[in-house]
N, C-alpha and C positions, 0 to 999 in steps of 0.2 A: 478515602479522604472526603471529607463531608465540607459543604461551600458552606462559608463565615462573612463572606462578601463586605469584608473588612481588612485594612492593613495590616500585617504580621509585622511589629517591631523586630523579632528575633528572625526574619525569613533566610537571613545569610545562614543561619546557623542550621536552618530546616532545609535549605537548598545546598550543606555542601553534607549534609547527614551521606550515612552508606546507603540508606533505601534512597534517597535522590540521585546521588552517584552514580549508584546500578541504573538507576532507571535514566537518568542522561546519556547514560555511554549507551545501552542498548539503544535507546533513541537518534542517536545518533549514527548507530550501524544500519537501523533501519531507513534514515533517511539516505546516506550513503548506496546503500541499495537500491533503494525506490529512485534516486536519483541516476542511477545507471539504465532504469528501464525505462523511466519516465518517458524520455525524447521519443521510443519508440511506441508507446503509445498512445502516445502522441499522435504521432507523420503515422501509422498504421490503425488509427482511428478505434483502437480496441479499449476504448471509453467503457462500454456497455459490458465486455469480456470482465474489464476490474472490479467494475462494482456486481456483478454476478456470480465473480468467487470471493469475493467480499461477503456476500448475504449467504453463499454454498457454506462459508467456514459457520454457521449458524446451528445447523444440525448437527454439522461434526462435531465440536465443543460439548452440543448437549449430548448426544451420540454417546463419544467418549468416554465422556462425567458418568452416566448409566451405567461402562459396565465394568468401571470404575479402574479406565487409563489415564494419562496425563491429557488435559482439552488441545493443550498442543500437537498430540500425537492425532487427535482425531482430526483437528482443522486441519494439519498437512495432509491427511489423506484425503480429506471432501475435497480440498484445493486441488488438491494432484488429479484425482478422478474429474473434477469439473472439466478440468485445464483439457484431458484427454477426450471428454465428450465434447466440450465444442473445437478442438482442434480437428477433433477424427469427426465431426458429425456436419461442419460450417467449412470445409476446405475453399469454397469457392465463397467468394464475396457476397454471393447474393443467397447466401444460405446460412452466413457465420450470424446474424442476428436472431436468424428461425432459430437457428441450435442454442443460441447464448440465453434468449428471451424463455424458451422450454424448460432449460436448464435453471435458470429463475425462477420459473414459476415453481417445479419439482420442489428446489429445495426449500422453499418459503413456504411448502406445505408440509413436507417433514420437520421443518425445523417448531411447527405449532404443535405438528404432533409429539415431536419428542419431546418440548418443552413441560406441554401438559401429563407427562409421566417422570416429570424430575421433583423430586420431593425438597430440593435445595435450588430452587428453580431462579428465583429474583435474585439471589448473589449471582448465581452463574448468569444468567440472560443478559443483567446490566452489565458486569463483567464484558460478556461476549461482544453486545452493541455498542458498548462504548472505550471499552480496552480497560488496563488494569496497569501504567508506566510503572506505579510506586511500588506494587509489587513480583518485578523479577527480581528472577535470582541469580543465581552464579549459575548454574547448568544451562539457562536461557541464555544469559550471556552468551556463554560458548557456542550452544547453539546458533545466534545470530551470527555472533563471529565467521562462524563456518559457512553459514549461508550469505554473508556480503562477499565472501574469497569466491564461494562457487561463482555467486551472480557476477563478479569483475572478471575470474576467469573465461567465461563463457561469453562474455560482452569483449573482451579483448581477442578471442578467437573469431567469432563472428558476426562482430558489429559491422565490420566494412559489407561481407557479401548482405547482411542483414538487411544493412541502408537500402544496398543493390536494390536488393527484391521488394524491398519497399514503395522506394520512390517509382523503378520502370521494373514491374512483374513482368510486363510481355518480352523485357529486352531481355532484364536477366534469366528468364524461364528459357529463353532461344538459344542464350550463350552456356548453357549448359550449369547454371546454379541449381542447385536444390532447391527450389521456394517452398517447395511443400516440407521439406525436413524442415528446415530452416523456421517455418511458421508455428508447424508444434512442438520445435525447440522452444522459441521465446515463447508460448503459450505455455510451457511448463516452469519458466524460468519466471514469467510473471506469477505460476500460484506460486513457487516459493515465496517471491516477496511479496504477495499478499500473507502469506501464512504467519510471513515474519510483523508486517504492519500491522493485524489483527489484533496481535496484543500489546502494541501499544496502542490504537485510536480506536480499537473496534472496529465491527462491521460497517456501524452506519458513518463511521467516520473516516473510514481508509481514506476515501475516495481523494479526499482534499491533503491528505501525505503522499500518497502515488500520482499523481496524476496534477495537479491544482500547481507546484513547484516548475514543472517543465512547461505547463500552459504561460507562467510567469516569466521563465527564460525566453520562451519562441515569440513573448511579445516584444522583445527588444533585439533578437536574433534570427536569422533564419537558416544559421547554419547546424549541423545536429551537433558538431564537436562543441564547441561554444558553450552551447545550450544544453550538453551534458553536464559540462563542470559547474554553471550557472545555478541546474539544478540541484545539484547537489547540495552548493555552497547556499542557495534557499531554502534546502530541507531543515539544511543541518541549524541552520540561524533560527527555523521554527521552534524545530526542539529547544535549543536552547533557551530561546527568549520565550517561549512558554511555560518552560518550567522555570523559569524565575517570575512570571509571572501569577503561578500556579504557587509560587513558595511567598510572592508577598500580599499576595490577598485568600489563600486558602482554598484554590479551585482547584476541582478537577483536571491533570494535567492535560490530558485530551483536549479540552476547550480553547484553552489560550493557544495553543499550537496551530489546532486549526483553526482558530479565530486569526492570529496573525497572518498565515499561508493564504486565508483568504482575504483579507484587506489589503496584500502584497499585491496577490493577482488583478482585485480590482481596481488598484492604483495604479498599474502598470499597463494595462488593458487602458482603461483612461488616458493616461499619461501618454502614450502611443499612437491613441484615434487620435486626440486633441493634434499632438505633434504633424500627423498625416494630414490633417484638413488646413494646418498653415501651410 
């Protein structure tokens, strides 16, 4: 979809079409997701972790497309293997940046290199860095489907110890929790839902779908249940009120999405200091 940066009289009719359809409900499975992890990436400060398999899924797309599998298939696996080297590589706090910042740099220089050996390079690249909403399909569908049940599954089994180890490592490491499983659990449950946010906002744009919703919740909460549901119900308003934004002036769906998530956070962030200084 090419920007006309002009009103669409007929946009109802372009926002309730099957390719906007597909691409709202996927959209909205990926906020759903993103929205269950968000809080923990929040309170466990793996900011840097998201957007490092965010830029990981870059090679794999091109990777992929080369040797000629679906780019899906290859971002979940650069996602997966990231996920595992700074899980297995950053265990302790004062090493998870060294692993995650390596792991960035690694794949930001494969990802030029494999770029410059794709012969169909600028559809895929822009594709990859900025997502592609209007074009899923029905097999991605499914796809997400499956991976928002894993991600709620595994967030309703152990969110509680998760919070644990979160907030008191020293307590819960004493009381006999697993923080180490537990850590690169959710480090693999985050690349899923980056693998899944990739194609809808792209690499350079996950960040403000995973992450930018729960910053938005925890400025008006400070409990993490709360400020699960919150985010979510932020995601999912992105999506939406994006792509209607995207269906009445002809943009890029990516853009209004996270142009709203960000005007959200920064009203809210304001709205909150302001509130705290009366």
């Amino acid at each position: 979809m090419t920007a006309a940066l002009g009103f669409q009289s007929d946009w109802w009719a372009v926002l309730t079409s099957d390719l906007m359809l597909r691409g709202l409900l996927g959209g909205v499975l990926v906020a759903i997701a993103a929205g269950l992890v968000g809080p923990f990436v929040h309170l466990r400060n793996e900011g840097f972790a998201t957007h490092t398999m965010a830029h990981v899924g870059f090679p794999g797309a091109i990777g992929a497309a080369l040797v000629g599998w679906p780019t899906s298939i290859g971002v979940a696996l650069a996602c997966g293997l990231s996920g595992l080297a700074i899980g297995g590589l950053g265990r302790r706090p004062e090493e998870r940046d060294i692993a995650t910042g390596t792991v960035l740099a690694a794949a930001t220089a494969l990802g030029v290199l494999l770029s410059s050996f794709a012969a169909h390079g600028t559809v895929l690249v822009t594709a990859t860095l900025f997502g592609n909403l209007t074009s899923i399909s029905t097999d991605q569908l499914v796809g997400f489907a499956a991976g928002t049940v894993i991600v709620g599954v595994v967030i309703a089994f152990v969110g509680r110890p998760l919070l644990f180890s979160t907030v008191s490592p020293d307590v819960a490491a004493a009381r006999g929790v697993p923080t180490s499983a537990l850590s690169m659990g959710f480090v693999m449950t985050l690349a899923l839902v980056v693998t899944m946010a990739i194609q809808v906002v792209g690499t350079l744009l996950l960040f403000a779908l995973v992450v930018t919703p729960s910053a938005t919740a925890f400025a008006w909460t400070g409990r993490a249940a709360p400020a699960r549901c919150a985010s979510i119900a932020i995601g999912v308003a992105g999506v939406l009120g994006g792509l209607a934004v995207s269906a009445m002036f002809d943009l890029p769906p990516s853009v209004p999405i996270v142009g709203l998530l960000v005007v959200g956070w920064c009203a809210s962030t304001l709205a909150t200091r302001t509130k705290g200084r009366s």
